[in-house]
C-alpha positions as CSV (number, residue, x, y, z in Angstrom):
1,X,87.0,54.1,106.8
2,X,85.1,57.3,105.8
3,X,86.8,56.9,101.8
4,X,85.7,53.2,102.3
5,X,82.2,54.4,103.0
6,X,82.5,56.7,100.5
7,X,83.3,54.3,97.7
8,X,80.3,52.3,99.0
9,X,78.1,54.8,98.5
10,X,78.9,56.1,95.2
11,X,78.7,51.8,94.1
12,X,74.8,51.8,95.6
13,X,74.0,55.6,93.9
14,X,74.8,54.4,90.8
15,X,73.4,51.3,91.1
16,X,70.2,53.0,91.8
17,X,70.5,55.2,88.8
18,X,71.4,58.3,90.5
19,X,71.7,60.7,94.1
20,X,69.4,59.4,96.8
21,X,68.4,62.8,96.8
22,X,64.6,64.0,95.3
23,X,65.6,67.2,93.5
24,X,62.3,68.5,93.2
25,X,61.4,68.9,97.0
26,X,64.6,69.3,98.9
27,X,64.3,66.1,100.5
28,X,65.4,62.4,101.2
29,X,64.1,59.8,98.9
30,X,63.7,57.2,101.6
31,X,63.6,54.2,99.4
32,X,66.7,55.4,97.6
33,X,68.7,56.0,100.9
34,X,67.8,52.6,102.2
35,X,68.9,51.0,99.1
36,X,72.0,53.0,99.2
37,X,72.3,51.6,102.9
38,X,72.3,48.0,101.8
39,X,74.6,48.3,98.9
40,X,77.1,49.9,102.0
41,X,77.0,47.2,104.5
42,X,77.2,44.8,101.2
43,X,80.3,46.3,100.9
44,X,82.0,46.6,103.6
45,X,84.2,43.3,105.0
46,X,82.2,41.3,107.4
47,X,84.3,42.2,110.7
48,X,82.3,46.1,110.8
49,X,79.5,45.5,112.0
50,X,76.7,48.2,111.2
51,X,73.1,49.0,112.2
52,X,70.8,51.7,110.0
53,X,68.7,53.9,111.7
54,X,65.9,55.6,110.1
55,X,67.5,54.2,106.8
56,X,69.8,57.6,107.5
57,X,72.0,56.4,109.9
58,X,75.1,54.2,110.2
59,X,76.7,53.2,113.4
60,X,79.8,51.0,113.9
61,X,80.1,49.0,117.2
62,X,83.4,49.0,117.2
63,X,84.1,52.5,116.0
64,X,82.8,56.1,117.2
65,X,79.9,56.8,115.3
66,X,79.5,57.0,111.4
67,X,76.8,59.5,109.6
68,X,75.0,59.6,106.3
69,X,74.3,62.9,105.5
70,X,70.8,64.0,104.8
71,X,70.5,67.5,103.2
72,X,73.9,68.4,105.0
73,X,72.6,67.5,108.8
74,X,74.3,64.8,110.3
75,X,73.3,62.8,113.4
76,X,75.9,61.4,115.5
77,X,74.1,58.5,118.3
78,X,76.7,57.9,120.8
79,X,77.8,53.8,121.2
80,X,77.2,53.6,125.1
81,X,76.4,50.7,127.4
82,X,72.5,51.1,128.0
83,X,73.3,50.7,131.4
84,X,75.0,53.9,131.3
85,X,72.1,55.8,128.9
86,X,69.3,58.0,130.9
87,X,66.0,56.7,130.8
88,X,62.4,58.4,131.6
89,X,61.4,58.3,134.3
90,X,64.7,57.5,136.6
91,X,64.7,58.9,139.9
92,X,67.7,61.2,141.3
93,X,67.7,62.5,145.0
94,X,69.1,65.6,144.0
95,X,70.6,67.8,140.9
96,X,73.9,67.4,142.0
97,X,73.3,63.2,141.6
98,X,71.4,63.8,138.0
99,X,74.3,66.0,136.6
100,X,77.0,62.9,138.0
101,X,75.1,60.2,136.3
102,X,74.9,62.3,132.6
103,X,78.2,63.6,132.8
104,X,79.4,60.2,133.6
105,X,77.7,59.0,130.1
106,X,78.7,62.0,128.5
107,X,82.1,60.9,129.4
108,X,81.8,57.3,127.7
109,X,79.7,59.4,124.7
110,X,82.7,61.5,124.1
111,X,80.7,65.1,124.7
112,X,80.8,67.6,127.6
113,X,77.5,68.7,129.5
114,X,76.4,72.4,130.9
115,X,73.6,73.2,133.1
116,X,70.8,74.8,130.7
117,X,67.6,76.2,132.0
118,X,66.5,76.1,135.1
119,X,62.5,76.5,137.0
120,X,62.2,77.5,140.4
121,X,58.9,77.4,142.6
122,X,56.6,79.9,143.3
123,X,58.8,81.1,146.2
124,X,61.6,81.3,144.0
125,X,64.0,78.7,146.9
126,X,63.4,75.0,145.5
127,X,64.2,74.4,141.8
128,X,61.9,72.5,140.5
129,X,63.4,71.8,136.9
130,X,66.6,71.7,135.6
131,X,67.6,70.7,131.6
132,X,71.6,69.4,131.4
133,X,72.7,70.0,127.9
134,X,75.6,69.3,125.4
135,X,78.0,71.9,125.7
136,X,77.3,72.7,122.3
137,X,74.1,73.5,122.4
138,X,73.0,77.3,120.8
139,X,75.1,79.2,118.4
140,X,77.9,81.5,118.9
141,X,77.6,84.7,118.6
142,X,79.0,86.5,115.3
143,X,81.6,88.9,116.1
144,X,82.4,91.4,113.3
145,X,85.7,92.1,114.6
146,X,88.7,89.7,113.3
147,X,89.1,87.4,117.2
148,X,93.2,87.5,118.4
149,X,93.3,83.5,118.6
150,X,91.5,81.4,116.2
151,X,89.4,78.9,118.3
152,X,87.3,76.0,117.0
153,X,83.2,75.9,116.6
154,X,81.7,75.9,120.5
155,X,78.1,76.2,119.7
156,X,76.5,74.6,116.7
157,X,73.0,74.0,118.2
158,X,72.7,70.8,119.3
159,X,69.8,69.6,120.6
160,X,70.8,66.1,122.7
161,X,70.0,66.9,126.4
162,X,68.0,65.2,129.2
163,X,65.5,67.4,131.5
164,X,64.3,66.5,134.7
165,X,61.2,67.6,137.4
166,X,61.0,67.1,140.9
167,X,57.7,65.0,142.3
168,X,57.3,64.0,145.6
169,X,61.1,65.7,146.5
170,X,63.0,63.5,143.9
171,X,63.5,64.6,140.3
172,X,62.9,62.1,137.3
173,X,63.3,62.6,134.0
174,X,61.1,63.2,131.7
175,X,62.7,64.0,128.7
176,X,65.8,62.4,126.7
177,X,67.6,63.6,123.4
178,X,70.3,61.5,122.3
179,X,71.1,62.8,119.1
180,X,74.1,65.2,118.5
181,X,74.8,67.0,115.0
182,X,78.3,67.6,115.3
183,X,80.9,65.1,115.4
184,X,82.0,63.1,119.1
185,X,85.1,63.4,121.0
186,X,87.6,60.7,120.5
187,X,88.3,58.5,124.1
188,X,92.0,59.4,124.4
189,X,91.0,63.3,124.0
190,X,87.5,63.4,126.0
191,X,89.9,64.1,129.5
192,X,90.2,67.5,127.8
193,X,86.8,68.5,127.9
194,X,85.4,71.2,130.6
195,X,83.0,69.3,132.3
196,X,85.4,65.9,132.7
197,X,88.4,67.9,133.8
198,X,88.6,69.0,137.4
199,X,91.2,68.5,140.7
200,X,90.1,66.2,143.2
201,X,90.5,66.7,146.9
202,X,93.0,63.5,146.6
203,X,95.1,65.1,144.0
204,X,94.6,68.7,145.8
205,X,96.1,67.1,148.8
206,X,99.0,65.5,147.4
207,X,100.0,68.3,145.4
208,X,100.0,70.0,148.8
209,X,102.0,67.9,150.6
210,X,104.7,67.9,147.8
211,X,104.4,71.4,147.5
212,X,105.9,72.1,151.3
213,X,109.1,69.5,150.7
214,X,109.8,71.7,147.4
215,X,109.0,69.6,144.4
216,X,108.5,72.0,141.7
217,X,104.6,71.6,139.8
218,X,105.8,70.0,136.5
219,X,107.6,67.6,138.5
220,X,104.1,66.7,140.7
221,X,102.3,66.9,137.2
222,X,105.1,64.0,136.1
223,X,104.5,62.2,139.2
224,X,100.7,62.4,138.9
225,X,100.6,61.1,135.1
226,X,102.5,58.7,136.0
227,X,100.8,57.6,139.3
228,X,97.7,57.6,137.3
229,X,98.8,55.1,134.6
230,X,98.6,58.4,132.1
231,X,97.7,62.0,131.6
232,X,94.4,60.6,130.4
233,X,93.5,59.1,133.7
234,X,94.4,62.1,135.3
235,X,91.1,63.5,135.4
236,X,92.7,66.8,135.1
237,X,95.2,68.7,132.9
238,X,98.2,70.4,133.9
239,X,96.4,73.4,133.1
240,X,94.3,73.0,135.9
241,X,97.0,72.2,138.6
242,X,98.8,75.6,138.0
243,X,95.4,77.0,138.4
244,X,94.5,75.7,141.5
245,X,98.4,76.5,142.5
246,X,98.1,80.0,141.5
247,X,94.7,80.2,143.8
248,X,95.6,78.7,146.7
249,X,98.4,81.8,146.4
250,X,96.0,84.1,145.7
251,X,93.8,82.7,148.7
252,X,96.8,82.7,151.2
253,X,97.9,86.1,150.3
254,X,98.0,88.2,153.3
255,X,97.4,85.0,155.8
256,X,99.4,82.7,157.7
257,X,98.9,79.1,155.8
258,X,99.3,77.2,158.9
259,X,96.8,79.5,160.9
260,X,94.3,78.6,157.9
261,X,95.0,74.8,157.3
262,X,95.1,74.4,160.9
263,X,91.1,76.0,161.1
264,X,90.2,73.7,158.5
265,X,91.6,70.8,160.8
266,X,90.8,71.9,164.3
267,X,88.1,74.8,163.9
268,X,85.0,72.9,165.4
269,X,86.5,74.0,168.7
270,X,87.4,77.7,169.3
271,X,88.7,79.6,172.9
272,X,88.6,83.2,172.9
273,X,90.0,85.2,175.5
274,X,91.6,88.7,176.1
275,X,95.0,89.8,178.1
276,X,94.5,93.5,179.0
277,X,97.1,95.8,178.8
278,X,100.3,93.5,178.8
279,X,101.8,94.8,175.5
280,X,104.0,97.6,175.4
281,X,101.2,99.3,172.9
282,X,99.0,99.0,175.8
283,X,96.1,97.6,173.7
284,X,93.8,94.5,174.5
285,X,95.2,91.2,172.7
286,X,92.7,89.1,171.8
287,X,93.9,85.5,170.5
288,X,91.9,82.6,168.9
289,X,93.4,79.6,169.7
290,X,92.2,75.8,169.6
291,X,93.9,72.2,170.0
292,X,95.1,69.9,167.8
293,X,95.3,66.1,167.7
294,X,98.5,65.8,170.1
295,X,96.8,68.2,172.5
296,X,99.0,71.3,171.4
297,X,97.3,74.7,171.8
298,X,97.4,76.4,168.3
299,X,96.2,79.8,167.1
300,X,93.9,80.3,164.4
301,X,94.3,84.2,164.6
302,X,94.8,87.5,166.9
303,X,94.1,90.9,167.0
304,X,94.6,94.0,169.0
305,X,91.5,95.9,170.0
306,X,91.1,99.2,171.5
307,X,88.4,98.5,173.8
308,X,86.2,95.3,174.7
309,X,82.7,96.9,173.6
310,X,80.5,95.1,171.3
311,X,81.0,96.7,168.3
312,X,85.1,95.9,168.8
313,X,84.0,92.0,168.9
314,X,81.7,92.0,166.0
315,X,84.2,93.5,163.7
316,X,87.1,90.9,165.3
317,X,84.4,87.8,164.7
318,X,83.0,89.0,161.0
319,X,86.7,89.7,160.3
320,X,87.9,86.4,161.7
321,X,84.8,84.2,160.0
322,X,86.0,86.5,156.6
323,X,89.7,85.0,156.8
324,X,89.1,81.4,157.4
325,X,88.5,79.0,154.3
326,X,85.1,78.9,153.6
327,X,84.2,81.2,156.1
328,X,82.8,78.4,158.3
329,X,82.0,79.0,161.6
330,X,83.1,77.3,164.7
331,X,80.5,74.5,166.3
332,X,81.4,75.6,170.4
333,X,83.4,78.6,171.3
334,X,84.6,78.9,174.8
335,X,85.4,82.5,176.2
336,X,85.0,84.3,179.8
337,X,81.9,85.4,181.3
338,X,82.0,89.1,179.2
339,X,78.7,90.2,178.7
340,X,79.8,92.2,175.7
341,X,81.7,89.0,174.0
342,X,78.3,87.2,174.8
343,X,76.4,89.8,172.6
344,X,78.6,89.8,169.7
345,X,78.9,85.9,169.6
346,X,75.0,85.4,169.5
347,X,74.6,88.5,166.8
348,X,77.6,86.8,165.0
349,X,77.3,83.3,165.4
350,X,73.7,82.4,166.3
351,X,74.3,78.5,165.8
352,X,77.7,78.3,167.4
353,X,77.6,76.7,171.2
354,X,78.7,79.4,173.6
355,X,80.5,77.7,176.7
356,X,82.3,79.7,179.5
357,X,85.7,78.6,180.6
358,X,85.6,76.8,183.6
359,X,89.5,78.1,184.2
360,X,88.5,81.6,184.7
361,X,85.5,80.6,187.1
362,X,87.4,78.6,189.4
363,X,90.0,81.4,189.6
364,X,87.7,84.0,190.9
365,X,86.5,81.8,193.8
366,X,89.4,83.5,196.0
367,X,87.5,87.3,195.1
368,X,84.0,86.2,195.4
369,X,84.1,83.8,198.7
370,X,86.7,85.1,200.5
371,X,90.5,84.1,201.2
372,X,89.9,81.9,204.1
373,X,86.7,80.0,202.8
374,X,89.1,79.5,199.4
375,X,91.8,78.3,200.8
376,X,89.8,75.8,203.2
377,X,87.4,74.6,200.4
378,X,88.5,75.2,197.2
379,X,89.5,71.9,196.6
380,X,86.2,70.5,197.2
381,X,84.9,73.0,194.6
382,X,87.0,71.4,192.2
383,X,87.1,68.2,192.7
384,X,82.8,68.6,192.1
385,X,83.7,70.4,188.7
386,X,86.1,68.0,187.5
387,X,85.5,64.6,188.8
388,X,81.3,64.5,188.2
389,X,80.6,62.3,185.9
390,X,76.6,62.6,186.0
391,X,74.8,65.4,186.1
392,X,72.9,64.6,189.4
393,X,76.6,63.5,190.8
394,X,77.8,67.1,190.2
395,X,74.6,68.3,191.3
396,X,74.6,66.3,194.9
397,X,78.2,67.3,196.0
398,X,77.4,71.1,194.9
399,X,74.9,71.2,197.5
400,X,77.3,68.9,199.6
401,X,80.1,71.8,199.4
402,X,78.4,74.7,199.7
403,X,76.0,73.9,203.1
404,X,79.6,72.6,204.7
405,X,81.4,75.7,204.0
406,X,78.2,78.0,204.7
407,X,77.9,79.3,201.7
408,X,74.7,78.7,201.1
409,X,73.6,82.8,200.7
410,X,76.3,83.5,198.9
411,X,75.1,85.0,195.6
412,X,77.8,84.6,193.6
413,X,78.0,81.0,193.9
414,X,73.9,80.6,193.2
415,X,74.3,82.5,189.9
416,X,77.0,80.3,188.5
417,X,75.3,77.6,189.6
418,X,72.2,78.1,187.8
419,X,74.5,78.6,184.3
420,X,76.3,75.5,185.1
421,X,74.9,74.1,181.6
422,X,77.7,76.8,180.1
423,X,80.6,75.9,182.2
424,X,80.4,72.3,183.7
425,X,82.3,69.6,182.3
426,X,80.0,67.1,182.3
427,X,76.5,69.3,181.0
C-alpha cells in the first residue's frame, strides 16, 4: 500500500512539474498538494476508498490510517465510529466514567491514554479539571548514558487529548484533539498497550480457584486464551497474571490466606471476646471470630495480650484493621460490656456499630440477682430477650418480669435495661 501511494505521488509531482513543496519559505504549496492528492486517489483501484483532509491528509476506511507528509510532521486521525468519538460538551458523572469512555475509543483508535494534568478547588479536595492524554504525549528525556535494553520511542509529543471541567457536579468536556503525530497501533496488538491491559476480578477469581486444585499459571494462562476465544480477548497478558500471582504472595506473606479471604467474605460482622488466663503462658487470648454462610464460627485473627487496658486493644484493633485486605473495617462488632474494649473500639473504629453480647449478659443474671431469684425466673428473662419481636413487646414483658420477681430496685437490671439498644435482639 504505502509503495502504491508512493508511486502515486511521484506520478502527480511530476505531473505538476515538480515537489509540492515551496522551496523558498519552508512551507506547503497548497494548490500543489491538492493536486498531488487528486492524481493519488486517480490512481489508486476503486475498492480504497479515500477522503483528504486539509488537502494534507489521506485516510482509508478500510485501513488504519494513511499520512501525507508535510515538512516531515505527519497526522494520523483515528477511523472510529462517531458514536464512539468524544464530543464537547458531553456530560460524565465522574472521572473515573470520562477516563472509561476515552480509553474505550482509544481502544478502537489503536492508542493508550494517561491521566495528564489535573486542577483542584480552592480547598484543594474536589478536582475540578482533569486532561486524559495519549500516552505519548511530551518527550523523553535524553540520557547520555548508553540504556541496558533498547526500547522503542515512548514520548514524541503528541498533542491528541480531551479535557474536561466540572459544572454543576458533572464534568463536560470542553476540549478535543484528535490528531496524533506518530503512527497507530494495529487491532491485533492494541491488547498490549498499558492502559487496555489489566486483570479483572472475573479472571482474578478464577485464577484463584485453579490456583488451590494445583494447576500451574501457564496452564490457567492456556485455559484463559482459550476461554476467551484468544490472547487478544484476554484483556490482559500473561505478564500481568504472574504479576498479580506474585502479589497476592507477597500480600499473604506472613498471614493465614483463609483467615484473609474469609474477612473479605464474612467481615461486616465481627465478635470479640477475651478468655483470661486459660493458656499455659498465662496470657489473655483474645480471638476475632465471625460466621459464615453455613453458620460455622470462623476466625479472622487472635492475639495474646498482656493486660486488657486500652492501649493493649488499640494496638490489637490498628494491628488487626492493618492485616485484613484493604484494611476495611467491620460494620457491627459485638464484644462484652468492657469499658476499656469500649474506648478503644470508638477511638479505633468510630463508624463501626458496637453491640454487647447478649450471651455474656444473660450469664451474669445468677451473680447480680441472686441464686434463687435465677433459678425461679430466669427463664422468663429469656424468653423476653429472645422471643420479642417488637420493641414495645420486649418492652411490656420486661416490666412484666421484673414487678413479678420483685426486682424492681434492683440496679443492675435498670442499667442494662436502659442500654438495651446495645444488646437486644430485636433493637
Amino acid at each position: 500500500m504505502s509503495a502504491l501511494l508512493g508511486a502515486a505521488a511521484r506520478l502527480g509531482a511530476r505531473r505538476r512539474g515538480g515537489a509540492c513543496r515551496t522551496e523558498a519559505r519552508g512551507q506547503v504549496d497548497r494548490s500543489a498538494v491538492d493536486g498531488v492528492a487528486s492524481d493519488v486517489v486517480a490512481a489508486l483501484p476503486r475498492n480504497l476508498q479515500l477522503q483528504v483532509r486539509s488537502g494534507t491528509m489521506f485516510q482509508a476506511m478500510n485501513l488504519g490510517s494513511v499520512s501525507c507528509s508535510a515538512e516531515t510532521t505527519e497526522v494520523y486521525i483515528p477511523q472510529v465510529a462517531d458514536e464512539l468519538k468524544p464530543t464537547k460538551n458531553c456530560e460524565f458523572r465522574t472521572l473515573d466514567e470520562l477516563f472509561e469512555f476515552y480509553n474505550k475509543y482509544a481502544f478502537e483508535a489503536g492508542f493508550s491514554v494517561r491521566r495528564s494534568s489535573t486542577a483542584k478547588s480552592k480547598d484543594g479536595f474536589e478536582t475540578i479539571r482533569q486532561e486524559l492524554c495519549c500516552r505519548k504525549e511530551g518527550h523523553s528525556q535524553k540520557h547520555t548514558a548508553l540504556p541496558k535494553k533498547r526500547k522503542g520511542i515512548i514520548r514524541t509529543g503528541c498533542l491528541a487529548k480531551v479535557a474536561a471541567v466540572k459544572r454543576c457536579g458533572i464534568y463536560v468536556i470542553t476540549q478535543f484533539m484528535e490528531a496524533h503525530n506518530h503512527p497507530l497501533t494495529t487491532p491485533d496488538r492494541v491488547h498490549l498497550l498499558p492502559s487496555h491491559h489489566q486483570v479483572s476480578n472475573a479472571t482474578k477469581c478464577l485464577t484463584m480457584e485453579l490456583g488451590l486444585v494445583n494447576i500451574p499459571t501457564h496452564q490457567q494462562i492456556s485455559l484463559l486464551e482459550v476461554q476467551s476465544g484468544g490472547i487478544g480477548n484476554m484483556g490482559c497478558t500473561e505478564k500481568d497474571i504472574y504479576n498479580y500471582e506474585r502479589d497476592k504472595r507477597e500480600e499473604l506473606k506472613g498471614h493465614d490466606g483463609d483467615m484473609l479471604r474469609a474477612y473479605s467474605f464474612f467481615g461486616d460482622v465481627v465478635i470479640f471476646d477475651t478468655t483470661y488466663n486459660t493458656n499455659k503462658y498465662r496470657l489473655i487470648f483474645a480471638p476475632l471470630l465471625g460466621v459464615n454462610h453455613h453458620g460455622q464460627t470462623i476466625m479472622f485473627g487472635c492475639a495474646f495480650l498482656g493486660d486488657e487496658s486500652t492501649e493493649s486493644f488499640v494496638w490489637l484493633l490498628n494491628t488487626f484493621l492493618e492485616a485484613m485486605p484493604g484494611g476495611s473495617p467491620p460494620k457491627m462488632i459485638i464484644t462484652d460490656q468492657d469499658p476499656a474494649m469500649k474506648i478503644a473500639i470508638s477511638q479505633v473504629l468510630p463508624n463501626t456499630f458496637h453491640r454487647y453480647c447478649s450471651w455474656h449478659i444473660l450469664n451474669k443474671f445468677s451473680e447480680k440477682i441472686g441464686a434463687v431469684k435465677c433459678n425461679e425466673y430466669y427463664d422468663d428473662f429469656r424468653s423476653c430477650v429472645w422471643n420479642s419481636e417488637m420493641t414495645e413487646e420486649f418492652d411490656k414483658k420486661w416490666k412484666e418480669v421484673v414487678e413479678k420477681s420483685g426486682l424492681s430496685d434492683n440496679g443492675w437490671l435498670q442499667s442494662i435495661y436502659d442500654i438495651r439498644a446495645s444488646w437486644a435482639r430485636i433493637l
